[in-house]
N, C-alpha and C positions, 0 to 999 in steps of 0.2 A: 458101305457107302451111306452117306448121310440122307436120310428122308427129309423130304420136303414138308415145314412146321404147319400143316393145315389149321391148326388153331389159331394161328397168328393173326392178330386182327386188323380188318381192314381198314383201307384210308376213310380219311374225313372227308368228305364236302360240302359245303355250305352251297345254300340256295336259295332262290329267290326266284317266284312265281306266281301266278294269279289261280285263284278254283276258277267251278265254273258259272259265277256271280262276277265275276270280274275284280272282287279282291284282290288286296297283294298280299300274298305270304311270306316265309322266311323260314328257314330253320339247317338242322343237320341231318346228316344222315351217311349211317357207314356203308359203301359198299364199294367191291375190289376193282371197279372200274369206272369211266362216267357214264358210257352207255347205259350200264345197270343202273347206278344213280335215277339218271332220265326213266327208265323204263319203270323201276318204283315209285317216280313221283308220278307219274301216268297213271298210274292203276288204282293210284290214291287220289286221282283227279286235279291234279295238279298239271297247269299248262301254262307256257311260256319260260323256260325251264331255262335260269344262267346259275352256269354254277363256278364253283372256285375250289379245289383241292387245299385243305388245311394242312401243309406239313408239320405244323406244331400246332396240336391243339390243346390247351388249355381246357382241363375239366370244368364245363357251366358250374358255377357255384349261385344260390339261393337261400339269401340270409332268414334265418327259422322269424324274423319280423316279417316278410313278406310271404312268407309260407302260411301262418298265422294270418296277416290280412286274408290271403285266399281264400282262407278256408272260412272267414266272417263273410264274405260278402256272397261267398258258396250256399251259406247257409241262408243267408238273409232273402237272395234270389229265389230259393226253394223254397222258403218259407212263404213266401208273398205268391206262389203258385206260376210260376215261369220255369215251365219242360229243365231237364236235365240239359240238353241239346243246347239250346238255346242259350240256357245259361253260362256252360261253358264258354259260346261263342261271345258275352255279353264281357265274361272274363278277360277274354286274349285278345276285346280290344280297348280294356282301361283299365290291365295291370302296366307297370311302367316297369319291372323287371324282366330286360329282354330276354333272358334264361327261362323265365319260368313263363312267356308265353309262347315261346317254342313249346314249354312242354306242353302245358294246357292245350295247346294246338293240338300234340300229337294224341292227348289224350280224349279231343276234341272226334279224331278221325277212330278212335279205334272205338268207342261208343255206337258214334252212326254206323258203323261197322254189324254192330250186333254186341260187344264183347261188352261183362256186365261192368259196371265204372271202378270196384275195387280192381278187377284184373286188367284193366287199364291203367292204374295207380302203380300195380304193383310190377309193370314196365318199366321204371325207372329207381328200383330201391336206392338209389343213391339221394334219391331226393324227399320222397316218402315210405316212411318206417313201416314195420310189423302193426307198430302202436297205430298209425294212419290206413291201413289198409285193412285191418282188423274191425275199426271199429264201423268203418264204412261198408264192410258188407256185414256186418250186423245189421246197422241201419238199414241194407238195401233188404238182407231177409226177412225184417220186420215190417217194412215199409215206414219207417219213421227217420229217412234218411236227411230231411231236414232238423232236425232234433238232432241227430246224432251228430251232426257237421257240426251245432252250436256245441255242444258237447265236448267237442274234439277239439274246435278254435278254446276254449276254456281252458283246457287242457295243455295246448300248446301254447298258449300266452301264460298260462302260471309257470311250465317248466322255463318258458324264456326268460321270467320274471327272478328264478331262481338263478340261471346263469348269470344275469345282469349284475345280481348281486355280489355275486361272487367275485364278477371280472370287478365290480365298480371299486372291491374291498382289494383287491392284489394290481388293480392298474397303476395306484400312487405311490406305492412302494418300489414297484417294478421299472416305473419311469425313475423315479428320483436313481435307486441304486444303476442303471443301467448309465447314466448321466451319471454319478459320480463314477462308477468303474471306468468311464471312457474319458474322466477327468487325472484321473490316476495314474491310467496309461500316458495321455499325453505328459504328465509330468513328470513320470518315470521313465520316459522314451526320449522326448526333448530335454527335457529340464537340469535333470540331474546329470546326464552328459558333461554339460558346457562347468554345472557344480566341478565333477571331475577333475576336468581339466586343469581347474583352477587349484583342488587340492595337490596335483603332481606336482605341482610348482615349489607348495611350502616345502616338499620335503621331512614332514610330518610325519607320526603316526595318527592315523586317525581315530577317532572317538567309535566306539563300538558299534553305537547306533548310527554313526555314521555310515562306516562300511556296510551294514544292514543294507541299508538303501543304497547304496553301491550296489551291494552282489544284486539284490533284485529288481534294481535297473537293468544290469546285464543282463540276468534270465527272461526278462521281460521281453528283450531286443532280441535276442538270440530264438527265443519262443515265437517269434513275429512268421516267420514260414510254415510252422507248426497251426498256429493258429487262422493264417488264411487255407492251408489244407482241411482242417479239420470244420471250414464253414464250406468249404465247396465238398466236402463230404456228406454232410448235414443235407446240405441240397440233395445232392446225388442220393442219399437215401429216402429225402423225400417221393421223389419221381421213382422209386420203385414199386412194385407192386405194391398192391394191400396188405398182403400177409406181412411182409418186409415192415409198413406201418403199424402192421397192429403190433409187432413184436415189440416193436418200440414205443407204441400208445401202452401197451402191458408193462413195461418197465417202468417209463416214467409217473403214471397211474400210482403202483406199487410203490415206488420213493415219494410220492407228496402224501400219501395218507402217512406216512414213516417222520414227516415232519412235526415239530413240538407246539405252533402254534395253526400253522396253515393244514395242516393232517385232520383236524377236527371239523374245523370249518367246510372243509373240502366232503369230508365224510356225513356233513349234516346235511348239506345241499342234497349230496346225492340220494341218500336216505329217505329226503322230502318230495324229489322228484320221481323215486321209486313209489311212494306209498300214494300221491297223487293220481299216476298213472294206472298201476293196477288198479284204483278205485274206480277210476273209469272206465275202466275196462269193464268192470266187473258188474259196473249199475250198464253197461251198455248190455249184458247179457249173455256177455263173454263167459265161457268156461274157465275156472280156475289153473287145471291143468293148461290150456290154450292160450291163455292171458300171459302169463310168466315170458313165454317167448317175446314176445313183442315189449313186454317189459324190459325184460334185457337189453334192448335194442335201445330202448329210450331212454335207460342207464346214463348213456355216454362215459361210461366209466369200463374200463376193461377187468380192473379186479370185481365190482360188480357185476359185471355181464356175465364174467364166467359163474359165480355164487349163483346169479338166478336159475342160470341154464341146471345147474345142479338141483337147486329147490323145484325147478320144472323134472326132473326126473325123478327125484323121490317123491312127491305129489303124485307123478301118474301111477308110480306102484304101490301106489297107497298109505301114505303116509301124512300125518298133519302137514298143514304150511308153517303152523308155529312152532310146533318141532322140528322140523327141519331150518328154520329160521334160526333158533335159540343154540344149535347147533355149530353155526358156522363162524357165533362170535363179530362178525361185521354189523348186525344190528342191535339197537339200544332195547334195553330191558320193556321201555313202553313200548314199542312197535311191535315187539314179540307180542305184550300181554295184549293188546289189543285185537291183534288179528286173533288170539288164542279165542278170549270173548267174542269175536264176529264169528268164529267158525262155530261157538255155542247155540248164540243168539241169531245166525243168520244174515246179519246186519253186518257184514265185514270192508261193506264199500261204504258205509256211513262212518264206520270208525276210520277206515283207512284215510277216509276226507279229512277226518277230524286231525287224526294225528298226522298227517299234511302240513295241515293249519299251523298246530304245535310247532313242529320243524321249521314251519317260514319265522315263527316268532323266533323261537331259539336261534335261526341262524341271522337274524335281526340284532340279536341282541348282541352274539358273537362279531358282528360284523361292522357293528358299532366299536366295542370293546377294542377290536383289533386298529381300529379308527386312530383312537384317540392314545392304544399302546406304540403304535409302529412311528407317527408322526416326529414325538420327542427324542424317541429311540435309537432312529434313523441321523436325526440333528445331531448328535453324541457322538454316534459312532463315527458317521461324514464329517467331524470337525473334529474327531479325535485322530482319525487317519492322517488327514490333510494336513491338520498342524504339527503332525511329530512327527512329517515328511519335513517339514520347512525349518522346525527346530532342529532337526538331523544336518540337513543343507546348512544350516548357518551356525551350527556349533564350534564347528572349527575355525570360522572366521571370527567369533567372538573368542574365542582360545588366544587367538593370535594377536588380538587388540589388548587385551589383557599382558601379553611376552614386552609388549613394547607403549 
């Protein structure tokens, strides 16, 4: 007989209530009943208790630009000498991202609680990383937790800086081709049909290229159930677990570094994001060995993450970082020589800054390049397709003006 899944996780419900200052609150929270619900937000001091069972909930998403505000205006509070406490509370009521002052909220309660503010961060890994929670309790063991927030906001605005790049350099390509492939279709789904029709008539043979676009008219129509299964499939494995994502964040990860122009690019970014991040980790006071982790995590990249997690194990058993770097082939000849020189000289977060710096240029420069190659490129190919579609379409019709 089957057991009952005890890990199965419970419902959602939203809620909405006042502390006891007479605030309004809001936020979520899982538990297998409402009574329970009620009786958790009580104990957290929470009174006037309406709630609502979420049958579909939708995972809080929190764009890394307001992640990055947080953590400026975190820092900026501590800095000017306004309590931890306080400042939180000063957060969750002039961020304007409702997701993230739910959380700030809950991280609001587990503070006054007692609990120290990294392991109230690290409550929510979905929203702050190894890299964010790391470097804040550095900050807290040191006492330089203001410092260390500016630190981290710097951090997280140049890795986003890095992403923007990248999205800004594959968004123009990816719209144009995804608008003509959808141009394409319609013309090979409507268009070249009614063409057909018209060929059966002459009783003809047709011109080669003609039939060409025939046959992949048909496969194109015929593929039309194939292809809406194949997007509600995509769905369906998106809403699977994580693991089920990363398997698939690992593949496709692995085929765009495999690409001839976008492979490079892709791999400079990340490269710049890695060597930024460990830097700060590292002027944070972070252990070598212990940094790597959270490195990994700020990757975003899955063939990198797993590399790091490697170089964090041969590190702990005592091995160089540049050696083991120089090893795995994924980083560039100056990344290796420099951290080789910091692990000499000591100074390995001043180089790693450095060669950051380097990478933001070089992918500047690639990102231009790809600019001004892709632009022309795209025009050629999108009006080579299109026109020896409509030359195909009208061949036979000028065949036949020609007989007569």
């Amino acid at each position: 007989m089957n057991q009952p899944d005890t890990q199965a996780q419970p419902p959602v419900f939203a809620w909405q209530g006042r502390d006891a200052q007479g605030r309004a609150l809001q936020g979520r929270l899982n538990a297998h009943t409402a009574g329970l619900a009620r009786a958790q937000l009580r104990r957290q001091g929470v009174h006037q208790v309406r709630l609502q069972r979420l049958w579909w909930d939708s995972p809080s998403r929190v764009r890394p630009r307001d992640l990055s505000l947080l953590t400026r205006q975190l820092a900026a509070l501590l800095r000017a000498g306004v309590p931890l406490l306080q400042s939180l509370d000063m957060l969750s009521r002039s961020l304007t991202s409702a997701a993230l002052v739910d959380i700030v909220q809950q991280v609001h309660n587990d503070v006054a609680s007692g609990m120290a503010l990294h392991e109230a961060l690290a409550k929510h890994p979905a929203h702050f990383t190894g890299l964010y929670t790391s470097m804040v309790q550095a900050g807290e063991s040191a006492g330089i937790l203001d410092t260390m927030m500016e630190r981290l906001a710097q951090t997280l605005e140049k890795n986003e800086a890095l992403r923007s790049r990248v999205r800004s350099a594959l968004m123009y390509p990816t719209a144009v081709m995804g608008v003509a492939i959808a141009v394409l279709v319609l013309i090979l789904v409507f268009v070249v049909p009614v063409f057909e029709d018209v060929f059966k008539s002459f009783g003809a043979d047709l011109p080669w290229a003609t039939q060409m676009v025939v046959a992949l008219s048909d496969g194109v129509s015929a593929s039309g159930p194939v292809a809406v299964l194949g997007v509600v499939l995509c769905l369906w494995l998106w809403h699977r677990p994580a693991s089920a994502r990363t398997r698939f964040n690992a593949t496709r990860d692995r085929w765009l570094l495999k690409l001839p122009v976008l492979g490079p690019l892709v791999g400079t970014a990340v490269v710049a994001r890695w060597a930024q991040t460990l830097s700060a980790l590292l002027a944070a006071g972070v252990p070598l060995a212990e940094a790597l982790g959270p490195v990994a995590q700020a990757c975003d990249h899955a063939v990198f993450e797993r590399v790091t997690l490697q170089l964090q194990r041969q590190v702990a058993q005592g091995s160089r970082l540049s050696e083991a770097m120089g090893q795995t082939g994924r980083f560039p000849p100056m990344i290796v020589q420099l951290c080789a020189t910091g692990e000499e000289t000591g100074a390995m977060d001043n180089l790693l800054a450095r060669a950051g710096g380097l990478m933001e240029t070089e992918l500047d420069d690639r990102v231009n390049g790809l600019s001004s190659l892709l632009e022309p490129l795209i025009i050629v190919v999108l009006g080579g397709l299109i026109g020896g579609i409509l030359v195909a379409m009208y061949l036979p019709i000028f065949r036949l003006g020609q007989v007569f």
